[in-house]
The first five atom37 places (N, CA, C, CB, O) and aatype in JSON, in Angstrom:
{
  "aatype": [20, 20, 20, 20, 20, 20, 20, 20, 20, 20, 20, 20, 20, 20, 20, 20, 20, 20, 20, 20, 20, 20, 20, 20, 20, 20, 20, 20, 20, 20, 20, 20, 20, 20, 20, 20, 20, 20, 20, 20, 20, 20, 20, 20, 20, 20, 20, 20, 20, 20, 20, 20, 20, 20, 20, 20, 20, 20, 20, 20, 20, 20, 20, 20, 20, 20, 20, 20, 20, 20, 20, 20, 20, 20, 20, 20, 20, 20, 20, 20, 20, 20, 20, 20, 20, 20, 20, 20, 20, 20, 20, 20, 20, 20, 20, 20, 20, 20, 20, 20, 20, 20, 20, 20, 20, 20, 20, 20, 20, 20, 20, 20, 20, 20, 20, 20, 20, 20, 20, 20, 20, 20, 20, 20, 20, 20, 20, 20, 20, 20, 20],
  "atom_mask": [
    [1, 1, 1, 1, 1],
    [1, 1, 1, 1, 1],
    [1, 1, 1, 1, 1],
    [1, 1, 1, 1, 1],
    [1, 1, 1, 1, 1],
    [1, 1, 1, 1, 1],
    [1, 1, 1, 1, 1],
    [1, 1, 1, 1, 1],
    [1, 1, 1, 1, 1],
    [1, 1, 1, 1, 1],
    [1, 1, 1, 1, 1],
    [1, 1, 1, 1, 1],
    [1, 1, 1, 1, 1],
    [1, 1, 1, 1, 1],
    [1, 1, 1, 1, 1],
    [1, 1, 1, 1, 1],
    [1, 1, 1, 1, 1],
    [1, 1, 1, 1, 1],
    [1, 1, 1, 1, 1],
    [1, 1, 1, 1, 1],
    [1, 1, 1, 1, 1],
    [1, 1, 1, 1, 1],
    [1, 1, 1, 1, 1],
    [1, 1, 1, 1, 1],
    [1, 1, 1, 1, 1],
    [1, 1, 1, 1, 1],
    [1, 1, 1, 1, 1],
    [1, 1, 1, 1, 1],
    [1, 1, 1, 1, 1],
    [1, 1, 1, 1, 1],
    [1, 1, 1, 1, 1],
    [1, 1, 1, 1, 1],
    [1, 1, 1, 1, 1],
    [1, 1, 1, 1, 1],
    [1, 1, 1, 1, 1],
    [1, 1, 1, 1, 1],
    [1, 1, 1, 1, 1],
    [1, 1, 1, 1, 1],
    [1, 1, 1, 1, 1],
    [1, 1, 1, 1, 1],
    [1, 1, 1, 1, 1],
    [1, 1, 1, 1, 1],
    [1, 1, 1, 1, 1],
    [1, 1, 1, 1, 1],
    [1, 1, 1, 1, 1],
    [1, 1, 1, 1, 1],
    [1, 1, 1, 1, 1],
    [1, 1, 1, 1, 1],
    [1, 1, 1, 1, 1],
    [1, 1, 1, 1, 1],
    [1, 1, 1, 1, 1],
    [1, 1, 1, 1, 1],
    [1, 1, 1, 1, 1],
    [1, 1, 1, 1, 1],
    [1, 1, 1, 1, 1],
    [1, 1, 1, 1, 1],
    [1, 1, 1, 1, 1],
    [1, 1, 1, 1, 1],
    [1, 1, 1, 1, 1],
    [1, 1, 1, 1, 1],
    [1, 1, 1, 1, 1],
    [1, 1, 1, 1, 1],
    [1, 1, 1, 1, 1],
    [1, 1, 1, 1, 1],
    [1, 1, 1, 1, 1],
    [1, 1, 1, 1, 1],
    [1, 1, 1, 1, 1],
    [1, 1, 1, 1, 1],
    [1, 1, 1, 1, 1],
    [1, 1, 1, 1, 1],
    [1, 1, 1, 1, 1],
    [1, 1, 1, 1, 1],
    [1, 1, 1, 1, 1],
    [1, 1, 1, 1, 1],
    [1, 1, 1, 1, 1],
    [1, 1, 1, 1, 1],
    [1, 1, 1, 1, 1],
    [1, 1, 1, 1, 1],
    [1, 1, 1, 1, 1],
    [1, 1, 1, 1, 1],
    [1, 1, 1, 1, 1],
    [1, 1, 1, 1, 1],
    [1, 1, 1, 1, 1],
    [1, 1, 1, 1, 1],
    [1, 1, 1, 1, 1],
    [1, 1, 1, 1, 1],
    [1, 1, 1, 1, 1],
    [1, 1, 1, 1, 1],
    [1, 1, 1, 1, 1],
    [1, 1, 1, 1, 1],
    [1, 1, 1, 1, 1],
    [1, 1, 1, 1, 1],
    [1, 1, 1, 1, 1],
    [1, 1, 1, 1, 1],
    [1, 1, 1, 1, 1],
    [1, 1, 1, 1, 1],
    [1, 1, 1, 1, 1],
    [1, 1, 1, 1, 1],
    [1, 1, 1, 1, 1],
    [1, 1, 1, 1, 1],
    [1, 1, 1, 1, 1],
    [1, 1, 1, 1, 1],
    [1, 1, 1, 1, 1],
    [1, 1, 1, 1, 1],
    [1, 1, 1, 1, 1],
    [1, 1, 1, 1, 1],
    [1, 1, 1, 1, 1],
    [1, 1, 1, 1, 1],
    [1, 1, 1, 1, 1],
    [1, 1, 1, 1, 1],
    [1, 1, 1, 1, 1],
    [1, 1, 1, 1, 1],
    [1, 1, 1, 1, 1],
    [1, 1, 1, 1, 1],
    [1, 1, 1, 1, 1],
    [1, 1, 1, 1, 1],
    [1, 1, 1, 1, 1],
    [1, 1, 1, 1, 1],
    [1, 1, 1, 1, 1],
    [1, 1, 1, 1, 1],
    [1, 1, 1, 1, 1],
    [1, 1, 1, 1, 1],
    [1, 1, 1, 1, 1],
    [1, 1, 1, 1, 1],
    [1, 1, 1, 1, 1],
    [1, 1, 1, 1, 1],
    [1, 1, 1, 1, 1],
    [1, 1, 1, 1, 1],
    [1, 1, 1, 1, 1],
    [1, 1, 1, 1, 1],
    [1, 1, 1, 1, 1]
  ],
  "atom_positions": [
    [[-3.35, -30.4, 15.7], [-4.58, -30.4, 14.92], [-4.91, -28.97, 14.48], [-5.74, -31.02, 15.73], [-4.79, -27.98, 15.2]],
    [[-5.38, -28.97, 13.17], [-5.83, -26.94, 12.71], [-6.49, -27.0, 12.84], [-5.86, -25.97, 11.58], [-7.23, -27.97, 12.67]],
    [[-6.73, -25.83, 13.3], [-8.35, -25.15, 13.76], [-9.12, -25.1, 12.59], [-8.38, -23.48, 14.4], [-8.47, -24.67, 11.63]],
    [[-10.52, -25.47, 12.29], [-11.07, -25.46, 11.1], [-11.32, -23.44, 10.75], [-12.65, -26.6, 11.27], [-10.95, -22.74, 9.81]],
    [[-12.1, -23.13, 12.0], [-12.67, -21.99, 11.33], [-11.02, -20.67, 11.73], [-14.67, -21.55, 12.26], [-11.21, -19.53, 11.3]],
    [[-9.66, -20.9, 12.46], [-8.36, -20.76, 11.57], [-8.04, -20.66, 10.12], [-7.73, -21.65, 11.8], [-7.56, -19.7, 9.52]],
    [[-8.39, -21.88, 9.66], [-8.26, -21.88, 8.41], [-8.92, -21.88, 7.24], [-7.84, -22.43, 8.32], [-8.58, -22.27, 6.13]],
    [[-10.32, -21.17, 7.81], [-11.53, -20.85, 7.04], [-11.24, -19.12, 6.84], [-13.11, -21.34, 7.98], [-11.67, -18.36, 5.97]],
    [[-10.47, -18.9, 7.84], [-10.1, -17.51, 7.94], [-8.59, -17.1, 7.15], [-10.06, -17.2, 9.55], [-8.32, -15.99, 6.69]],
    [[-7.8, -18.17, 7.14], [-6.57, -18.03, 6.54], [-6.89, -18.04, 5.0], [-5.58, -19.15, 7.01], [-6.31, -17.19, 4.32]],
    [[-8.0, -19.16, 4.22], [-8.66, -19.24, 3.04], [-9.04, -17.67, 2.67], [-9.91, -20.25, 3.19], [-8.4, -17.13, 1.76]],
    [[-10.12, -16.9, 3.38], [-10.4, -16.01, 2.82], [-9.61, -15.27, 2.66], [-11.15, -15.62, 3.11], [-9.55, -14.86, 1.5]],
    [[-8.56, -14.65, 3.67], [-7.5, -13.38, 3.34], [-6.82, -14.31, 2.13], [-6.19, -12.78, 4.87], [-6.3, -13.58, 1.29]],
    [[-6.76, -15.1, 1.97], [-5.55, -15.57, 0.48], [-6.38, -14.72, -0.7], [-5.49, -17.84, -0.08], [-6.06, -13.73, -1.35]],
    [[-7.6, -15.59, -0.69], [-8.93, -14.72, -1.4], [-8.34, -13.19, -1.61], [-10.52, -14.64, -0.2], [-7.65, -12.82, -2.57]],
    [[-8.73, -12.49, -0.6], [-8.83, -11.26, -0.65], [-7.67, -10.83, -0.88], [-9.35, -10.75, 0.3], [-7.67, -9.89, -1.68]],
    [[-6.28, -11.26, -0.36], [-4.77, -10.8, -0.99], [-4.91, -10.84, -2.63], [-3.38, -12.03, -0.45], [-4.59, -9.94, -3.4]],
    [[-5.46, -12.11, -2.97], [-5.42, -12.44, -4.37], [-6.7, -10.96, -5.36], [-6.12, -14.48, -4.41], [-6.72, -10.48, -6.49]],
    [[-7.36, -10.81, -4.35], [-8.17, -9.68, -5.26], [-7.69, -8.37, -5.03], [-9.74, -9.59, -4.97], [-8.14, -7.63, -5.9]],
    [[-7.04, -7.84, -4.32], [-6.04, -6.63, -3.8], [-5.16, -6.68, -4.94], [-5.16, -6.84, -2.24], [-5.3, -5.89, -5.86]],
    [[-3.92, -7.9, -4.94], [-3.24, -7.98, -6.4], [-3.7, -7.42, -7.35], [-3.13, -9.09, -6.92], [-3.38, -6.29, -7.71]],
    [[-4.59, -8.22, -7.93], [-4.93, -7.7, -9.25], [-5.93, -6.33, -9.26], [-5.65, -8.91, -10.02], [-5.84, -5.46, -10.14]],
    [[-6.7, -6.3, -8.35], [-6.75, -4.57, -8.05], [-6.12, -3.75, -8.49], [-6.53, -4.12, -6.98], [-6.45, -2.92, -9.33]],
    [[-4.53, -3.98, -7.67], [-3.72, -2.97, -7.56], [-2.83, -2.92, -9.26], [-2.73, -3.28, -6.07], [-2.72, -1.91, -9.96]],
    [[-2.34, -4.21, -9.54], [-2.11, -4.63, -10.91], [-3.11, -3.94, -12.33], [-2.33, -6.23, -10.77], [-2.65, -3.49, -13.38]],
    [[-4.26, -4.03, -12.01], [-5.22, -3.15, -13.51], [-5.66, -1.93, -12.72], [-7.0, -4.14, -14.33], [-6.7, -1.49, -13.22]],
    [[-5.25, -1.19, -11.63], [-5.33, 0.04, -11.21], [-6.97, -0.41, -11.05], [-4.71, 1.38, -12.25], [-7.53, 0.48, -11.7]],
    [[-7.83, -1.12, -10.64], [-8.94, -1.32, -10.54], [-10.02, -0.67, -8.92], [-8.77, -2.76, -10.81], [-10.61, -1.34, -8.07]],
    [[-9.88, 0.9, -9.09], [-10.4, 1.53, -8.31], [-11.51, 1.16, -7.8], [-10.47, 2.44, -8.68], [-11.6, 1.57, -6.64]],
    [[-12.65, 0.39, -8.21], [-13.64, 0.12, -7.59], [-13.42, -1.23, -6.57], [-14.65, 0.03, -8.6], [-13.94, -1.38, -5.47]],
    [[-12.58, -2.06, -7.19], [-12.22, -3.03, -6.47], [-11.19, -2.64, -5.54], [-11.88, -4.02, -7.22], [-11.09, -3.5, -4.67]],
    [[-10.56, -1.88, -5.42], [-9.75, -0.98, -4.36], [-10.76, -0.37, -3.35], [-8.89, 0.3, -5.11], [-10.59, -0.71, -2.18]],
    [[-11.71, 0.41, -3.61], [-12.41, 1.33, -3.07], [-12.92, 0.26, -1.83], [-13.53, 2.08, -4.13], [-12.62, 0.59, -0.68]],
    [[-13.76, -1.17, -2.05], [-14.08, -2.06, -1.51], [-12.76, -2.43, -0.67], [-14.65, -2.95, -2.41], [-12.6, -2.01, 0.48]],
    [[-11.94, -3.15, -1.27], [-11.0, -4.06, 0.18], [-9.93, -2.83, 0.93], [-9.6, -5.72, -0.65], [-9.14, -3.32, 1.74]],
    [[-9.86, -1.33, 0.74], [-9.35, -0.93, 1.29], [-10.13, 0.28, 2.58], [-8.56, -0.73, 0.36], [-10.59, 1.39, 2.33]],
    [[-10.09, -0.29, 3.72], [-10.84, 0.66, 4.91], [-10.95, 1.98, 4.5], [-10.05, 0.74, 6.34], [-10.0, 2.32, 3.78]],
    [[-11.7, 2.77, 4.69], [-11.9, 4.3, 4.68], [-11.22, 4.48, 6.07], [-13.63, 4.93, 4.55], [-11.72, 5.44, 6.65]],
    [[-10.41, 3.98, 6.68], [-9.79, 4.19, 8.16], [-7.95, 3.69, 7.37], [-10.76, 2.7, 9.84], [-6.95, 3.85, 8.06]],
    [[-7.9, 3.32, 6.45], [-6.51, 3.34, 5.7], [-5.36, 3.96, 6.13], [-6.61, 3.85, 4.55], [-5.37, 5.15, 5.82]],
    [[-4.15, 3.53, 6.85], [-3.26, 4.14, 7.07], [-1.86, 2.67, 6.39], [-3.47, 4.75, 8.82], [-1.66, 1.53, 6.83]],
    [[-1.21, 3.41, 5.27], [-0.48, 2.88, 5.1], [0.68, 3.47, 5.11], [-0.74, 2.38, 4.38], [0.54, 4.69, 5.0]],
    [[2.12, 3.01, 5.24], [3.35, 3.77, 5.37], [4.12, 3.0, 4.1], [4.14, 3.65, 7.02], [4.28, 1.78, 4.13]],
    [[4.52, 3.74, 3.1], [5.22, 2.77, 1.92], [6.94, 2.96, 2.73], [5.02, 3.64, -0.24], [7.37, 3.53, 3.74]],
    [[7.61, 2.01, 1.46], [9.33, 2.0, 1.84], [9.85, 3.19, 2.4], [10.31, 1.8, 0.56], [10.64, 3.18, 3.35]],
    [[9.35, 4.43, 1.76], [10.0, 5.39, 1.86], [9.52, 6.64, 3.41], [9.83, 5.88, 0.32], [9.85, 7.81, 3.65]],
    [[8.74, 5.75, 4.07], [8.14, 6.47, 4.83], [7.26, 7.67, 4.7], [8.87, 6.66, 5.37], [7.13, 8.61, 5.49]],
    [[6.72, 7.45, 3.61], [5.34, 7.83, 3.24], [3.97, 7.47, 3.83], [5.24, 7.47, 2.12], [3.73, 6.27, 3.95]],
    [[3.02, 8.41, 4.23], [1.76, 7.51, 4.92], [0.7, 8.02, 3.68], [1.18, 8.06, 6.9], [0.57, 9.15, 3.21]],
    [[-0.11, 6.59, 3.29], [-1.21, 7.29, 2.34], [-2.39, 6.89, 2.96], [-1.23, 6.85, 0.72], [-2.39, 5.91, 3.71]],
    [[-3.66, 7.7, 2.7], [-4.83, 7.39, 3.3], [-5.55, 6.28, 2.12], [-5.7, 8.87, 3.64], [-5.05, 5.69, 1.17]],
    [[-6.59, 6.3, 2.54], [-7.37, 5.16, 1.07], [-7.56, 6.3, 0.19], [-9.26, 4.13, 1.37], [-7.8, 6.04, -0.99]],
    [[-7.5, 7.64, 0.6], [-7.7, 8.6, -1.01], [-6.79, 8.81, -1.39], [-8.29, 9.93, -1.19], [-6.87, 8.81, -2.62]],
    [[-5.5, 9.09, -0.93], [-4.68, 8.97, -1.71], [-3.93, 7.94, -2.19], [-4.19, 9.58, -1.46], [-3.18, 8.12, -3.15]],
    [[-4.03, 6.89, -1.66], [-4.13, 5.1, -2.41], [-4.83, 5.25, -3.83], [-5.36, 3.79, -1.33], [-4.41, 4.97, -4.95]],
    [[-5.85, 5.71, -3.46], [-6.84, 5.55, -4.79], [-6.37, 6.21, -5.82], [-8.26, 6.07, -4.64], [-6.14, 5.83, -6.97]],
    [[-6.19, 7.76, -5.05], [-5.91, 8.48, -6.36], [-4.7, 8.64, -7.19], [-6.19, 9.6, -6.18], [-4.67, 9.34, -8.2]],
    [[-3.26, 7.69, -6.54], [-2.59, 7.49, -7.11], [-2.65, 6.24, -8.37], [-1.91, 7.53, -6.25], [-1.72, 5.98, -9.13]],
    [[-4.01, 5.56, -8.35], [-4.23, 4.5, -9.57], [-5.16, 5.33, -10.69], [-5.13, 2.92, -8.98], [-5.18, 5.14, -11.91]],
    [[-5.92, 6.3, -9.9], [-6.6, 7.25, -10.79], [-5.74, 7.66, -11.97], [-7.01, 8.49, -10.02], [-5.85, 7.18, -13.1]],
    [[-4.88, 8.59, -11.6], [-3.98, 9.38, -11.79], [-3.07, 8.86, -12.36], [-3.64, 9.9, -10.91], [-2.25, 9.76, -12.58]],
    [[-2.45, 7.22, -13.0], [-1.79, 6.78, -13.35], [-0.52, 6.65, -12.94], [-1.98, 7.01, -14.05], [0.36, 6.1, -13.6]],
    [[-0.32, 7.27, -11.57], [0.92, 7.68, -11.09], [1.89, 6.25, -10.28], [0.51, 8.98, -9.99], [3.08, 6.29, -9.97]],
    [[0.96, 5.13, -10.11], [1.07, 3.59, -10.42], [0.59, 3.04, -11.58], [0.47, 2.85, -9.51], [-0.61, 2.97, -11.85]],
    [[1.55, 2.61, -12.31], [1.05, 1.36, -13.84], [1.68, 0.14, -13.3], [1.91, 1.7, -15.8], [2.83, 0.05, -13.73]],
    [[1.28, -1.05, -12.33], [2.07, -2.1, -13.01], [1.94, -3.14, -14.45], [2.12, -2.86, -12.05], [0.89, -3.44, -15.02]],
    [[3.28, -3.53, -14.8], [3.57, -4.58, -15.82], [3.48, -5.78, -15.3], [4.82, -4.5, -16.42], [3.51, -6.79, -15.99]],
    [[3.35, -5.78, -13.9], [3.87, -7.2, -13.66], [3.94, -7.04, -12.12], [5.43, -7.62, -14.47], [4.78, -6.27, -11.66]],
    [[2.96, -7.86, -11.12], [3.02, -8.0, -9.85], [2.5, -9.55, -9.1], [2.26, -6.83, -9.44], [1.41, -10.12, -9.08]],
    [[3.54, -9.8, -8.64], [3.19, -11.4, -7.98], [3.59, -10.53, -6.57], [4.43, -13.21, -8.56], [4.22, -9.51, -6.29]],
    [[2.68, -11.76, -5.77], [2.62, -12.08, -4.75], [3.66, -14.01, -4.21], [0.98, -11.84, -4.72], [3.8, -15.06, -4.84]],
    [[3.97, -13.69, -3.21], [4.36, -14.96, -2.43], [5.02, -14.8, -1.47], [5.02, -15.85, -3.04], [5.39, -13.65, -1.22]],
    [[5.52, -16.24, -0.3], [5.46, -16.25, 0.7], [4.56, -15.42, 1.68], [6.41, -16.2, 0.78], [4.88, -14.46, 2.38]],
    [[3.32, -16.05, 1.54], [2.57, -15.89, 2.19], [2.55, -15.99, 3.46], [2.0, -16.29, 1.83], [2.37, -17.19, 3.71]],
    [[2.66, -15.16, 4.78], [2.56, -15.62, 6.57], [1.38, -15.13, 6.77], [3.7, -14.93, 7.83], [1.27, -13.93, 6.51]],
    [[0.22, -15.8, 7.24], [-1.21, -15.05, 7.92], [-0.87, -15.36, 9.66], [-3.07, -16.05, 7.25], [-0.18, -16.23, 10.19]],
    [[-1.44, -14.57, 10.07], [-1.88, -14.71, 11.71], [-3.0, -14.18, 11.79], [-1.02, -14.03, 12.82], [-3.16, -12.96, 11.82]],
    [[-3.84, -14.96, 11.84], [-5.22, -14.83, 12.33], [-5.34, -14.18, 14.04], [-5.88, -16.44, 12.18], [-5.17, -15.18, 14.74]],
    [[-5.56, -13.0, 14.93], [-5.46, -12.61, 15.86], [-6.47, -12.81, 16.64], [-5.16, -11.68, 15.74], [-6.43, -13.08, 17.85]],
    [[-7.79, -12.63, 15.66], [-9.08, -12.39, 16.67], [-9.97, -13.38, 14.97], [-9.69, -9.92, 17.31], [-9.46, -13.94, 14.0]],
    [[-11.6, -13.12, 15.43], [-12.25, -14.09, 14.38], [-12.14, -12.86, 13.25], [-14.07, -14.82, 14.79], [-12.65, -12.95, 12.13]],
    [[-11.44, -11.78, 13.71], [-12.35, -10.5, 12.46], [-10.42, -9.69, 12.25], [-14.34, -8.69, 13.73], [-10.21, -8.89, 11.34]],
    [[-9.6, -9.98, 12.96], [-8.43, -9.02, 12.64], [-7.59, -10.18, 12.17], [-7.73, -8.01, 13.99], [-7.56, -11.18, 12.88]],
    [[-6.94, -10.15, 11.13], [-5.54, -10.89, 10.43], [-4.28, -10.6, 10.12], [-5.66, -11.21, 9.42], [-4.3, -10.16, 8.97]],
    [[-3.08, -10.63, 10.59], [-2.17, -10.23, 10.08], [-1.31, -10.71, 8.99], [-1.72, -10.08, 10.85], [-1.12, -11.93, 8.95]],
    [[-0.79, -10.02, 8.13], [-0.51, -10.54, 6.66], [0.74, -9.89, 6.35], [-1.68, -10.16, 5.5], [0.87, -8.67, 6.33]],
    [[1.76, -10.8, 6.1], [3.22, -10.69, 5.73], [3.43, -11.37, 4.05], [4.19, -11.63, 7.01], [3.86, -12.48, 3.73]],
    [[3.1, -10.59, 3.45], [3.71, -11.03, 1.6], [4.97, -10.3, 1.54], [2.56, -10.35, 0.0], [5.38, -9.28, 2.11]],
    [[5.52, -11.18, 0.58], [6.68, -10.91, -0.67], [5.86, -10.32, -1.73], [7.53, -12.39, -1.34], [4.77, -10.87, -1.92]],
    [[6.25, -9.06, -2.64], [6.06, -8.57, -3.88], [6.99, -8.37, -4.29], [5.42, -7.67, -4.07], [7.89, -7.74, -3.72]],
    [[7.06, -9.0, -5.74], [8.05, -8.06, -7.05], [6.88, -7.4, -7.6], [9.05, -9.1, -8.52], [5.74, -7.83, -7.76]],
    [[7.37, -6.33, -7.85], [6.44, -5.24, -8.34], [7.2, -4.65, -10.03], [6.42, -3.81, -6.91], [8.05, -3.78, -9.88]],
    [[7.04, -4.92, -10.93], [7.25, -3.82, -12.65], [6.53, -3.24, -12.62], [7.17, -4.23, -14.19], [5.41, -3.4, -12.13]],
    [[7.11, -2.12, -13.33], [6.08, -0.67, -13.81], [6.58, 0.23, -13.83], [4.99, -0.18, -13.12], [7.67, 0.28, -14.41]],
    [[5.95, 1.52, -13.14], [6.11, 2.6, -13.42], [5.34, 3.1, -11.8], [5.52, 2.97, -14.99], [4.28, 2.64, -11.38]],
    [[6.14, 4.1, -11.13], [5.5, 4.46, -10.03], [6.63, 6.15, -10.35], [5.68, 3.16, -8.37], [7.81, 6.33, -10.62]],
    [[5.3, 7.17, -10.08], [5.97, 8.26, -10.12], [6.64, 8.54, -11.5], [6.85, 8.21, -9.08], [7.82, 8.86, -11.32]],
    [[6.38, 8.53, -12.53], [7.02, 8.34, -13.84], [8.23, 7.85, -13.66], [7.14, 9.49, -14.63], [9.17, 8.45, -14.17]],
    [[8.44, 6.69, -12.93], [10.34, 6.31, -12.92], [10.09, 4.55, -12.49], [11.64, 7.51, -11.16], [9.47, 3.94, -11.61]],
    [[11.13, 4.12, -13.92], [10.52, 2.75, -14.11], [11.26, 1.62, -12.4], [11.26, 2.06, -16.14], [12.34, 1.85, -11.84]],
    [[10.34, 0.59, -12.04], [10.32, -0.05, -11.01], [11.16, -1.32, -11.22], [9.01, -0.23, -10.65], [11.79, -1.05, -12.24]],
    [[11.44, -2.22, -10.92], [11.45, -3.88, -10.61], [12.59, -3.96, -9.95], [11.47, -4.98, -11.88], [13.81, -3.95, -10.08]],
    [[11.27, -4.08, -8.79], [11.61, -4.25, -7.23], [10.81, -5.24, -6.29], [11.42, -2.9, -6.57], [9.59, -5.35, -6.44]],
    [[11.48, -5.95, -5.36], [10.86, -7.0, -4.48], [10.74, -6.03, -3.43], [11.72, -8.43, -4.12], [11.46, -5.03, -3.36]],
    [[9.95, -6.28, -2.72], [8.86, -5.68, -1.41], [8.58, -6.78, -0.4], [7.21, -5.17, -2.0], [8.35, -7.94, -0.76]],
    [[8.6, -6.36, 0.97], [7.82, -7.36, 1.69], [6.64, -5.88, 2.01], [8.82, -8.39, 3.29], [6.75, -4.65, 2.05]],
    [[5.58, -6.85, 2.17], [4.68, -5.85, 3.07], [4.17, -6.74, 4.03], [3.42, -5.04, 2.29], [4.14, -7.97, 4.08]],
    [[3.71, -5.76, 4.87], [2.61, -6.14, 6.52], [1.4, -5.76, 6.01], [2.9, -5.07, 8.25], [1.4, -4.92, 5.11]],
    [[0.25, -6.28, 6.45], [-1.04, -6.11, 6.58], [-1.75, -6.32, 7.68], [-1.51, -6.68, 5.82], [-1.61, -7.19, 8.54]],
    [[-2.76, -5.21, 7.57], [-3.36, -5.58, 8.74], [-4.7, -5.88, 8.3], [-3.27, -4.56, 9.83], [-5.15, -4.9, 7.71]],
    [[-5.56, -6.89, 8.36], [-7.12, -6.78, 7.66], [-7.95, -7.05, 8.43], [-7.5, -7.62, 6.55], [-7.71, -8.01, 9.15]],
    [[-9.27, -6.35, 8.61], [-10.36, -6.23, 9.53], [-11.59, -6.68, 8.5], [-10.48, -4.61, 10.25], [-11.78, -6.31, 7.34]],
    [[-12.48, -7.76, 9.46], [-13.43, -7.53, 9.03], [-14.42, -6.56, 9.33], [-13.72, -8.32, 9.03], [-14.5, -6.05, 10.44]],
    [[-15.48, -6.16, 8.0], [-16.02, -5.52, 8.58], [-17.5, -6.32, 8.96], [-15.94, -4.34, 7.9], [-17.65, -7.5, 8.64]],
    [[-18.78, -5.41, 9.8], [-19.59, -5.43, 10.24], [-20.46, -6.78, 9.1], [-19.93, -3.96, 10.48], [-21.02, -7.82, 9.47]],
    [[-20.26, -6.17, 7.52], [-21.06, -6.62, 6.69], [-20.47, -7.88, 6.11], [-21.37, -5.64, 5.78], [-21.05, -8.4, 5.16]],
    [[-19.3, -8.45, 6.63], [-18.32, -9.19, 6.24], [-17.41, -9.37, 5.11], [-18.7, -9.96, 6.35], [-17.1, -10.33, 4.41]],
    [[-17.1, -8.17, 5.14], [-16.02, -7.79, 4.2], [-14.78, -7.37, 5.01], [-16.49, -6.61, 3.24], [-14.66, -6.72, 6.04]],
    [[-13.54, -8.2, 3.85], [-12.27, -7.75, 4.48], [-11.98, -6.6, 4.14], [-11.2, -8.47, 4.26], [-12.57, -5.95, 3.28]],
    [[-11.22, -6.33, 4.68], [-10.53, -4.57, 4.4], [-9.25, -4.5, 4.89], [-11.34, -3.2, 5.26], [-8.97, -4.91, 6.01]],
    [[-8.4, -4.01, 4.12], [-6.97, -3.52, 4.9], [-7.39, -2.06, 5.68], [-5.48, -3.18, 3.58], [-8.2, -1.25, 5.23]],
    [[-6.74, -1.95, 6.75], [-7.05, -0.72, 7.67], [-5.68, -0.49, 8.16], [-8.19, -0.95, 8.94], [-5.6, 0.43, 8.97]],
    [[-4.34, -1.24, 7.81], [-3.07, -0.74, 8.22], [-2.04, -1.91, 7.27], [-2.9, -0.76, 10.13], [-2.04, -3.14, 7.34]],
    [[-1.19, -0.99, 6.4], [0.01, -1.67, 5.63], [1.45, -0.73, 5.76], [-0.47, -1.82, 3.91], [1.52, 0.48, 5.92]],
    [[2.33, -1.51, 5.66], [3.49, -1.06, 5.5], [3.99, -1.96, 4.41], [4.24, -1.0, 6.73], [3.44, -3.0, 4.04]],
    [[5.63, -1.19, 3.72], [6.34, -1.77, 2.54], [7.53, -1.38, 2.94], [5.98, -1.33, 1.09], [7.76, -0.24, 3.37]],
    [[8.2, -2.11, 2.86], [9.87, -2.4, 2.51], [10.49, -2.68, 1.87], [10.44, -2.91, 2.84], [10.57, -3.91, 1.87]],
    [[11.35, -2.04, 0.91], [12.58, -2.74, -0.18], [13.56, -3.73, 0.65], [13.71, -1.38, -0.94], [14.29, -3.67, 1.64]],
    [[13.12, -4.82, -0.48], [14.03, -5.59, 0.15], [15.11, -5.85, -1.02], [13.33, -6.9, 0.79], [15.02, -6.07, -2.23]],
    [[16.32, -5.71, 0.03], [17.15, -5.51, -1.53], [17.76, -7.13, -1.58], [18.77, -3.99, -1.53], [17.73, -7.9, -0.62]],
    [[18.44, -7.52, -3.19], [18.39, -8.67, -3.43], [19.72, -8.47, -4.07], [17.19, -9.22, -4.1], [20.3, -9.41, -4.59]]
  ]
}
């Protein structure tokens, strides 16, 4: 039997994956500024760690354009009522670093709620996954 409020919790991170996407897709800093923690520690493929300012200011800065970003295979693990863990597939087009992209990704997430009940990523990683 599923747990209702499980999957009241699995509903919203889809939510919030789905507004991160397109965030990250129209470089949409304010909507970034919101779902990403000011406690931000992410590590990309290359073993890079960015904070949420420099997350941000790489959409500022144009130094991410995507053409084209889906999400799928979705895995949530709900841990606690407020921490989630989140395993997507991305193909990612564009432009990262002036040097053109299209590339599949898995990433990890980690999302916390906060106090005011908002999700937030507060820990991601990325991996090329080669195909």
């Amino acid at each position: 039997m599923k747990n209702p409020l499980e999957e009241h919790i699995k509903a919203q991170i889809l939510e919030a994956e789905e507004a991160l996407r397109l965030a990250m897709l129209h470089s949409d800093v304010t909507a970034l500024n919101e779902l990403l923690s000011p406690n931000l520690i992410f590590t990309n493929h290359r073993g890079q760690i960015f904070s949420k300012h420099r997350e941000l200011s790489t959409h500022v800065s144009g130094e991410f354009e995507f053409t084209r970003l889906t999400f799928s295979e979705h895995h949530i693990l709900p841990l606690t009522d407020n921490v989630v863990i989140v395993s997507v597939k991305a193909w990612m087009v564009g432009m990262y670093a002036e040097r053109f992209t299209d590339n599949t990704f898995r990433f990890t997430r980690v999302w916390s709620l906060t106090p005011d009940g908002q999700w937030q990523v507060i820990s991601g990683h990325s991996s090329l996954i080669d195909v």
